[in-house]
C-alpha positions in Angstrom: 12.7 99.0 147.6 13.0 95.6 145.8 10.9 96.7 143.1 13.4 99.3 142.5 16.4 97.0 142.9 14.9 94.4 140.5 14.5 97.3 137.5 18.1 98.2 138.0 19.3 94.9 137.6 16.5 94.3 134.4 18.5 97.8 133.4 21.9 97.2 133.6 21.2 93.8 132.5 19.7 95.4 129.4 22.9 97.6 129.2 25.2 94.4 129.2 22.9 92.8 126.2 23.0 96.3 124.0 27.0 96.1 124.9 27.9 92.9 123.7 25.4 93.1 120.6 27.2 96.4 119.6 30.5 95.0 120.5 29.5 92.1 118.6 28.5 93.9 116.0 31.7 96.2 115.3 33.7 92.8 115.4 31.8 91.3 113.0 32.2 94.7 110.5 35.7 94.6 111.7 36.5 90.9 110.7 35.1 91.0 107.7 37.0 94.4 106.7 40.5 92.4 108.0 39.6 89.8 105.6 39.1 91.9 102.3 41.7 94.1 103.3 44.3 90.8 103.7 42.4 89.3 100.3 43.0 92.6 98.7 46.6 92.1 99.9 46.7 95.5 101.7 48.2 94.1 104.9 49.2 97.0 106.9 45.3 97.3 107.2 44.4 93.6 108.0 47.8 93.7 110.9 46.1 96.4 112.8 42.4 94.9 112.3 43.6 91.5 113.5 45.8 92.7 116.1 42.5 95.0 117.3 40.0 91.6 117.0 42.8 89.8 119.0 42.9 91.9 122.2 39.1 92.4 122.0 39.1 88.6 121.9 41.9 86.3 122.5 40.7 84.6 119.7 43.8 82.9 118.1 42.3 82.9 114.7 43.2 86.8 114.8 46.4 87.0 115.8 47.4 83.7 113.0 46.0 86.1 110.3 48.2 88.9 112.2 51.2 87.4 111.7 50.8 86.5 108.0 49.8 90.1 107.7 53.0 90.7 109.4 55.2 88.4 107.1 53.9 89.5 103.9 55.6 93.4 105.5 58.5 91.4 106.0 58.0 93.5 109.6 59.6 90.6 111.6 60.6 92.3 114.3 57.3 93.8 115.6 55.9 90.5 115.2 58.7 88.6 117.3 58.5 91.6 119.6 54.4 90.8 119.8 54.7 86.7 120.1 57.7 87.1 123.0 55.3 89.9 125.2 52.2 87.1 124.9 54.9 84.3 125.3 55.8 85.3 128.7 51.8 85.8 129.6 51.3 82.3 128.4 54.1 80.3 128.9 52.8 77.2 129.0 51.1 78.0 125.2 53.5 76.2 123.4 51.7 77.5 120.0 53.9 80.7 120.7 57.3 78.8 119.9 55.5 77.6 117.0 54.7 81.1 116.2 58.3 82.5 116.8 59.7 78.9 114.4 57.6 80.2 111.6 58.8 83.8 112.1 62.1 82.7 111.4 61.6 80.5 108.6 59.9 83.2 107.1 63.6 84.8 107.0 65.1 81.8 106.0 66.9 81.2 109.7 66.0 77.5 109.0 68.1 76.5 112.2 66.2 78.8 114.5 63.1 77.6 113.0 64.2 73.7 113.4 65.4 74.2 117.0 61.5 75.7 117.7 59.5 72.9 116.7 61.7 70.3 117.9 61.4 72.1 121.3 57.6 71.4 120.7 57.8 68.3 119.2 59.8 67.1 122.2 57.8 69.0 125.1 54.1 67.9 123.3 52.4 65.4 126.4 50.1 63.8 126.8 46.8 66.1 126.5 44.8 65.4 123.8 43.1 69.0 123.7 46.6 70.8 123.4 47.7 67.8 121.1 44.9 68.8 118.4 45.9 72.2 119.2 49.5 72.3 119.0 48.9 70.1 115.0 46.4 73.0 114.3 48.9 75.8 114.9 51.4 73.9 112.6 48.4 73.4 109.6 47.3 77.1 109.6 51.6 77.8 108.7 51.3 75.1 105.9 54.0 73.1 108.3 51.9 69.9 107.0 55.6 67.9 108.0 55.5 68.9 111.2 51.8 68.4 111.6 52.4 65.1 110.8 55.4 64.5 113.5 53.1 65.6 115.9 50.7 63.1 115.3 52.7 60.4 114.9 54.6 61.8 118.5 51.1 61.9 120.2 50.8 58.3 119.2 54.2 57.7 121.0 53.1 59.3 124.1 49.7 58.4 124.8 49.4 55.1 122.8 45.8 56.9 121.3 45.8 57.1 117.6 45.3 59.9 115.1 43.9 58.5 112.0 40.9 60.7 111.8 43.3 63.6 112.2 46.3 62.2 109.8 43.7 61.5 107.3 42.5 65.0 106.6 45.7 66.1 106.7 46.8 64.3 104.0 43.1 65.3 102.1 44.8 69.0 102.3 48.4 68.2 100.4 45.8 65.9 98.2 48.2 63.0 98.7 44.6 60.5 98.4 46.5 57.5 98.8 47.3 58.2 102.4 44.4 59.8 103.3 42.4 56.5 102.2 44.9 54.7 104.1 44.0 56.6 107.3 40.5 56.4 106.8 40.2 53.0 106.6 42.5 52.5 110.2 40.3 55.2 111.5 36.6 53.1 110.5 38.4 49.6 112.0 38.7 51.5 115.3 35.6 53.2 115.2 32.7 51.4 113.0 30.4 53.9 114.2 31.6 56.3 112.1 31.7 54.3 109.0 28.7 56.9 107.8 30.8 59.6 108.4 33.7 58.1 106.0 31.5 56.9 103.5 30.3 60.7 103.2 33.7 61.7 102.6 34.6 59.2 99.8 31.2 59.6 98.4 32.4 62.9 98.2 35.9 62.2 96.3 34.1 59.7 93.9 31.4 61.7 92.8 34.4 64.4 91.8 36.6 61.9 90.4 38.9 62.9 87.6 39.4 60.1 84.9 38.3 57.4 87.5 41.8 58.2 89.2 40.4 58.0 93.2 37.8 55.1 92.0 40.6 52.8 91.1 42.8 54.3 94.6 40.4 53.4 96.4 39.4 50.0 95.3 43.5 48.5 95.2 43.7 50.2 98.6 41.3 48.4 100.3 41.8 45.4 98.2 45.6 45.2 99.3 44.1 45.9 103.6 41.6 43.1 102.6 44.5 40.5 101.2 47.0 41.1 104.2 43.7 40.7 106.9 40.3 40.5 107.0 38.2 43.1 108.7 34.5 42.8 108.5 34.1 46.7 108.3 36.6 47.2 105.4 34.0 44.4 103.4 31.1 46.6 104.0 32.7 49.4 102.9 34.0 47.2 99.7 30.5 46.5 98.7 29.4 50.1 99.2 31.8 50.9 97.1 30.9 48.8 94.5 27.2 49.8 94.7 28.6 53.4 94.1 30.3 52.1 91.0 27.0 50.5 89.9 29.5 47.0 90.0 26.7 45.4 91.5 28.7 41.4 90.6 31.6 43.0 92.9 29.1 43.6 95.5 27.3 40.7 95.3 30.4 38.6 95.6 31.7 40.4 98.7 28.3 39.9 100.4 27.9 36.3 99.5 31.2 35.7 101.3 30.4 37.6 104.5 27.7 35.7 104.5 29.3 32.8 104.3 31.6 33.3 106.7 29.1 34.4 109.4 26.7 32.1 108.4 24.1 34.9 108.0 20.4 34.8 107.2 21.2 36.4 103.6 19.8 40.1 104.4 22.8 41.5 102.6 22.6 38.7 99.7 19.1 40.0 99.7 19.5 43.9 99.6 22.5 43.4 96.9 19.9 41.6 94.6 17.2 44.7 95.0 20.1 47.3 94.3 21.1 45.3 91.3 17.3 44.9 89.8 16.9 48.5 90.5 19.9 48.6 88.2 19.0 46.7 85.5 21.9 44.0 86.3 19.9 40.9 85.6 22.0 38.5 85.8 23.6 40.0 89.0 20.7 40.0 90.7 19.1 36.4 89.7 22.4 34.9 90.4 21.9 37.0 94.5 18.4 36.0 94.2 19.2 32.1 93.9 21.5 32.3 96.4 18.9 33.5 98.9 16.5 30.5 97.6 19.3 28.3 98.2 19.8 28.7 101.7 15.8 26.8 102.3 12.8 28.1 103.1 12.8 28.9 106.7 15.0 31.6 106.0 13.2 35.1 106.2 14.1 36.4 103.1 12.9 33.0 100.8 9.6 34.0 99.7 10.7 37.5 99.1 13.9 36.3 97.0 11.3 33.8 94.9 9.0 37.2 93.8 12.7 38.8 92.9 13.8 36.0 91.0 10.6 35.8 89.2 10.9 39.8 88.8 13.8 39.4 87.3 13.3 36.6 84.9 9.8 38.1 83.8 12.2 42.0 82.8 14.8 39.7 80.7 11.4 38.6 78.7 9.8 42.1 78.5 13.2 43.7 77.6 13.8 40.8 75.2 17.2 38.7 76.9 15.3 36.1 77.2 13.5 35.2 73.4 12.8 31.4 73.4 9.6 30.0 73.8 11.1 27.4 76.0 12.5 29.7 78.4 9.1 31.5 78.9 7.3 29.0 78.7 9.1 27.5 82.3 8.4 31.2 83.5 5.3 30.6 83.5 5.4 27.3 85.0 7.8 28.8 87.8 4.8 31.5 88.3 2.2 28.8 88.4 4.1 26.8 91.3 4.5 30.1 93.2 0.7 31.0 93.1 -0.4 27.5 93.7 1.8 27.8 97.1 0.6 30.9 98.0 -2.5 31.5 96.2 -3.8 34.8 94.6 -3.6 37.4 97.4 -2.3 41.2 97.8 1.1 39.6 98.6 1.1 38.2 95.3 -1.0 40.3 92.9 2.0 41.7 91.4 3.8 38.7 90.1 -0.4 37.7 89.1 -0.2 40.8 86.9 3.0 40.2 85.5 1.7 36.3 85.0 -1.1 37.9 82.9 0.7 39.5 80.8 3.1 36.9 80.0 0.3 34.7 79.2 -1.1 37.2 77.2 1.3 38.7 74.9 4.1 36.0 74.7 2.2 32.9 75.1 -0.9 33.5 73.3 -2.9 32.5 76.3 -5.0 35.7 76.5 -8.5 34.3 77.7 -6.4 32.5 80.6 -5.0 35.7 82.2 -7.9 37.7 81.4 -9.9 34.9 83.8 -6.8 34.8 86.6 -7.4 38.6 86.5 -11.2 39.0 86.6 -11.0 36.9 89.7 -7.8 38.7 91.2 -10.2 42.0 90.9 -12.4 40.8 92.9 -10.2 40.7 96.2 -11.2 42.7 99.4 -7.8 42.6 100.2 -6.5 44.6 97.6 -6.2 48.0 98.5 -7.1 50.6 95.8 -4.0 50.9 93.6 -3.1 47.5 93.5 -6.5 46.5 92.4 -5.9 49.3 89.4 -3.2 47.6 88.7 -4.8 44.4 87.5 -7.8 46.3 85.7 -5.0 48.4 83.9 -3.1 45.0 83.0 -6.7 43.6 82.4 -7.8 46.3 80.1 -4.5 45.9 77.9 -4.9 42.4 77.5 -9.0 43.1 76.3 -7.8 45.4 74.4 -4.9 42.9 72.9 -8.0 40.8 72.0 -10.0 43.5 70.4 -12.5 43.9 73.2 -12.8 47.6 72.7 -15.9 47.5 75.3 -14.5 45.9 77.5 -10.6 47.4 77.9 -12.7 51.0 78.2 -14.8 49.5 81.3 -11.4 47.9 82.8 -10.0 51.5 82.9 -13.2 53.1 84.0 -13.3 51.4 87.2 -9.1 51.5 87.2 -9.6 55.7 87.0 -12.5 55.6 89.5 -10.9 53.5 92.2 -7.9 56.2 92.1 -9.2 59.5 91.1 -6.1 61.9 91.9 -3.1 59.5 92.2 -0.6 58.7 89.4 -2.7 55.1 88.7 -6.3 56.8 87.6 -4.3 59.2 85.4 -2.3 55.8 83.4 -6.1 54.8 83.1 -7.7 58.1 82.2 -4.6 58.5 79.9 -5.7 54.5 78.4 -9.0 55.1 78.2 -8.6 58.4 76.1 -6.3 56.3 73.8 -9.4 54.3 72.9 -11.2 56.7 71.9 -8.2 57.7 69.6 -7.6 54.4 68.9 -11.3 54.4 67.6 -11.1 57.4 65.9 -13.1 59.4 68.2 -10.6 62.1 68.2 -12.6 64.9 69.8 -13.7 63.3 72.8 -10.1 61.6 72.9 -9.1 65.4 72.6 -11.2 66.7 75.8 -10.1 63.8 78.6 -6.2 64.3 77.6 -6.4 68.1 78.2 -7.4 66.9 81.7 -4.2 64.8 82.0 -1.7 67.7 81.1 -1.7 68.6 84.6 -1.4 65.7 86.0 1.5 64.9 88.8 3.1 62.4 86.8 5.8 64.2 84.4 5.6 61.3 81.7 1.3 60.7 81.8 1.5 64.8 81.5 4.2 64.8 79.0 2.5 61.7 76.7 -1.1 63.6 76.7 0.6 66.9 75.5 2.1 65.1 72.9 -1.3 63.4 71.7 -2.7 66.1 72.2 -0.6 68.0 69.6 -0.5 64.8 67.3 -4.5 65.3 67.0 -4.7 69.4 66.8 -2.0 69.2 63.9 -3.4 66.7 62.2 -7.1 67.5 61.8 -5.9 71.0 61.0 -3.8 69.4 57.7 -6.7 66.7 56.9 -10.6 67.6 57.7 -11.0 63.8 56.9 -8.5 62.8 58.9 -7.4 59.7 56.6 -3.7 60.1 57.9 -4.6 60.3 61.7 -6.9 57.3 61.8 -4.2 54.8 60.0 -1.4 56.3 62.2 -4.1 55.5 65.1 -4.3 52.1 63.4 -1.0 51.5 63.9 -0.1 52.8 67.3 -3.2 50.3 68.1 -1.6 47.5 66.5 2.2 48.5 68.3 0.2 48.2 71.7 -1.4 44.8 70.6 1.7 43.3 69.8 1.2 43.2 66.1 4.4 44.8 65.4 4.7 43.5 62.1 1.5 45.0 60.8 2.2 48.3 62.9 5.5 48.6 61.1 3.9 48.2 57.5 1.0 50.7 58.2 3.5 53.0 59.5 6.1 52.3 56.2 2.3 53.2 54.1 2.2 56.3 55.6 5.9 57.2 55.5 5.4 56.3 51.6 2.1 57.4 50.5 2.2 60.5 52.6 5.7 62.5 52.6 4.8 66.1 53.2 1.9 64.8 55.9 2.9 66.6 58.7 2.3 62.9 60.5 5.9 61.6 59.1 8.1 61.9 61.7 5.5 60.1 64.5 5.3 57.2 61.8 9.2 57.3 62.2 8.9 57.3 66.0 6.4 54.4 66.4 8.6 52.6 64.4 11.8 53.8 66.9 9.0 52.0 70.2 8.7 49.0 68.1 12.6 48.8 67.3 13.2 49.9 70.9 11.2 47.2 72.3 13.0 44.9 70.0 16.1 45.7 71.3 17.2 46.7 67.8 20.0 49.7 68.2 20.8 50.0 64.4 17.1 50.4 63.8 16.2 53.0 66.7 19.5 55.2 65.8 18.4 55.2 61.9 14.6 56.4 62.7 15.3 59.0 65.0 18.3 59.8 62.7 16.0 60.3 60.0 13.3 62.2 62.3 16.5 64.3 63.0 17.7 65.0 59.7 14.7 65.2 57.6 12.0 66.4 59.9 14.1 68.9 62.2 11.2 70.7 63.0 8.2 68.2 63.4 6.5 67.7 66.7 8.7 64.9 68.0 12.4 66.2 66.3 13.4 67.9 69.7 13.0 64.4 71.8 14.4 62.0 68.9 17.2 64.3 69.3 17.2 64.0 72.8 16.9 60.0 73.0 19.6 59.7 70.1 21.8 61.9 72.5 21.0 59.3 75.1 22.3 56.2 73.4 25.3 57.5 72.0 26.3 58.5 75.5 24.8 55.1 77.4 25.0 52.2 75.1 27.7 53.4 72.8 29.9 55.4 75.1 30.4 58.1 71.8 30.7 61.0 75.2 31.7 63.2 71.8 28.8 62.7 70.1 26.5 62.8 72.7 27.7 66.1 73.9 27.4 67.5 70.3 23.7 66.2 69.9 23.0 67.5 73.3 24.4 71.6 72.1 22.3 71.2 69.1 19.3 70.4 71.4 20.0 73.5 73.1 21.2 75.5 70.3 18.3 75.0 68.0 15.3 73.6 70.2 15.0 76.7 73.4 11.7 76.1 73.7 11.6 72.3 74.3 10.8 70.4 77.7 14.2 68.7 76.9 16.9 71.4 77.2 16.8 72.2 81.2 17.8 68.3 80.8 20.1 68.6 78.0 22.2 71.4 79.7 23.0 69.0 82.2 24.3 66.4 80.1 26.3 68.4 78.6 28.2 70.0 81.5 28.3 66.6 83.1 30.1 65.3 79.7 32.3 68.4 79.6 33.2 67.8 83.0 32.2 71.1 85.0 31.8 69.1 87.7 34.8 68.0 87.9 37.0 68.9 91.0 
């Protein structure tokens, strides 16, 4: 007898399932139906679908959608007819009166509808729930006023506040201005949700229209910050700057909460790595110093010495800082760091960068290559920080024309990371030797390896070469042209710019129809690049451009002379007409997915 009992009730529970799914189902059919019928604006259709989802439901949604249904009929009676019989139902719904308010505005009865919703406004309480409620009913009519006297009423009655609420109210009539405004009251009270609003500005920024919200924001919370300080409105001040890439702004911000709180510097800190990530130099030496100011028992000392030096030793490599004077106490600032903490894994990467300091701006070679043979030979390196050093140890034996010895340097690099991103650079070095060297065959086999490797630019470079050799043994047997050009990208990476710019002018000269020209113009674009010379990069890859439009490297001279009129010279015009000629007349190249983008970007398609 149980067992019988318990497989009716595993029926009829099965029953109730297959009901609601169906029921479920038909609704779903039927919802979706109301709204293409009400966006096809046949609304006798969506009344009687809504009205059917409603009483199958009670959902509210429904019976909203109902009653616009109904006033696009003008059928106001019906609907007041409908609202009164659910009215008396629910009387204490006080969404009904709103309901029977926006019936009569709909017929212009403007009295009717005022004495309605001051009959809410004035009857609202104190319940939070039918608070919310009662403002929602009022934002589905577009009765954003209203909504807004309700709010501010609740506030009255309870004392609780409605920031969060007021603030995305005012994001729907897109009056910004307030809605920052309420935002910011609304992260004071509750800082744990200080993620939630930097989301939402994120948002506005990243669709900002001619910098409009940008500059909102920043005078709004300037003006909170003038009349009181609030320690949450300065953190979100220097997020905001980050955003803006105004990494002094943030800095300055940080340094005076830190000042005031008499912090360790952890924010100083973390606004000096955001800034070196960004290339702000001075930004970031100036947060750096800071940090070092505050003594050495501080945690964050040693690490703001290595950033300071990082920094200093960039401004060198990217040519800000020229004098031999000013390198030279570089090197005498890295000196005093290793003699402090010696030559460890903590400090291998300000030993490399020491190295090559030495090496190629201080013509000290045969001192860093010694530092580093004896850095090499650590235990406590782990694997890709000892290929590291032999890579930096194989360019500076190469600098000094040990051949031999740079190729063994990257051997043991390649072999100590076979796989990962640091054995390809020195797999990727090493072939170059043997180009270098004019061993172009074997040079030939060990880049096709690298075309698949996982780093995009090692990949990208050994395709290139690749091509660079094919092409030119195919035009010269001899191979004359490829071994000077070889020549001189050797004498580019030994920092004999000079004679890599007069073999390169040779070729450019003695060779015109050489299908080789326009990589002698692009060498010379590297050497003017790392220069810092802008005339000189635009009028080689202008040249590449114009008078070698279909040579191996046209598509990304094109591409990188579309770069710097958009980044250094702010020419958004020009840019965004080099970057449709990419497209336009290079399909095939790596560079147009990449191109495409830039172009939208400048044309504003992202713009909201």
């Amino acid at each position: 007898m149980i067992k019988i009992l318990n497989k009716i009730k595993i029926l009829l529970s099965m029953m109730l399932i297959f009901s609601l799914i169906t029921t479920y189902a038909f609704s779903q059919n039927d919802y979706q139906l109301a709204n293409q019928y009400f966006s096809d604006g046949e609304y006798e259709k969506s009344a009687v679908l809504y009205e059917k989802l409603f009483n199958e439901t009670s959902v509210k949604y429904y019976f909203d959608y109902y009653l616009k249904s109904m006033m696009e009929l003008k059928n106001y009676e019906d609907a007041e007819k409908k609202v009164k019989k659910l009215q008396k139902k629910n009387p204490t719904d006080m969404t009904y009166y709103i309901d029977l308010g926006y019936i009569s505005a709909a017929q212009n009865k403007t009295a009717e509808k005022e004495e309605k919703y001051n009959y809410v406004l004035n009857n609202l309480g104190k319940d939070k729930n039918i608070i919310l409620t009662i403002a929602n009913a009022f934002i589905t009519k577009e009765e954003y006023e209203w909504a807004e006297k309700i709010y501010n009423q609740a506030y009255i009655n309870t004392n609780q506040t409605y920031h969060y609420q007021l603030a995305n109210l005012y994001a729907i009539q897109m009056k910004k201005d307030l809605m920052i405004r309420e935002y910011l009251f609304f992260v004071i009270e509750n800082p744990s949700q200080m993620s939630t609003i930097k989301n939402t500005f994120e948002y506005y920024l990243n669709n900002d229209v001619n910098n409009e919200f940008s500059e909102m924001l920043r005078k709004t919370i300037l003006e909170y910050l003038q009349l009181k300080h609030n320690e949450n409105i300065v953190e979100l001040f220097i997020w905001y700057y980050l955003q803006e890439q105004d990494y002094y702004g943030a800095y300055i911000q940080a340094k005076a909460l830190d000042l005031r709180n008499k912090e360790i510097g952890a924010r100083v800190y973390t606004i000096a790595e955001t800034a070196l990530a960004g290339a702000d130099y001075s930004t970031a030496a100036e947060a750096y110093q800071y940090v070092i100011n505050k003594g050495s028992g501080f945690l964050y000392y040693k690490k703001s010495r290595l950033g300071l030096l990082k920094v200093l030793y960039l401004q060198v490599t990217n040519n800000l800082i020229t004098t031999d004077a000013d390198i030279k106490n570089l090197e005498d600032s890295y000196l005093g760091l290793i003699k402090d903490e010696g030559i460890n894994a903590t400090t291998i990467d300000i030993v490399n960068d020491l190295a090559h300091l030495q090496a190629f701006y201080l013509q000290k070679p045969q001192e860093a290559i010694t530092m580093l043979e004896e850095a090499v030979l650590l235990t406590t390196l782990n694997f890709q920080q000892k290929g590291k050093s032999l890579i930096e140890l194989g360019d500076i034996l190469l600098l000094t024309e040990d051949v031999w010895g740079a190729t063994l340097a990257y051997a043991k690099a390649e072999n100590e990371n076979i796989g990962n991103d640091i054995g390809d650079l020195a797999k990727f070095k090493k072939a170059k030797i043997y180009y270098f060297t004019g061993n172009f065959t074997w040079a030939q086999a060990q880049l096709d390896v690298l075309k698949a490797s996982t780093s995009k630019l090692i990949s990208n470079d050994a395709l290139d070469l690749v091509k660079l050799i094919k092409e030119a043994l195919a035009e010269d047997s001899v191979a004359n042209n490829l071994k000077n050009f070889a020549r001189a990208e050797l004498w580019f990476e030994q920092n004999r710019t000079q004679n890599a710019i007069l073999s390169a002018d040779s070729l450019i000269e003695n060779f015109k129809n050489s299908q080789i020209i326009d990589n002698a113009l692009f060498l010379k674009y590297k050497i003017f690049l790392a220069k810092n010379d802008r005339e000189k990069k635009i009028e080689n890859l202008e040249l590449i451009v114009n008078s070698h439009a279909w040579g191996d490297v046209a598509d990304k001279a094109l591409f990188l002379l579309a770069q710097i009129y958009e980044k250094e010279l702010d020419n958004k015009e020009k840019a965004m007409e080099l970057y449709k000629k990419l497209m336009m007349e290079y399909q095939g190249s790596l560079y147009v997915i990449e191109a495409r983008a830039k172009y939208r970007e400048l044309r504003g398609d992202f713009a909201q």
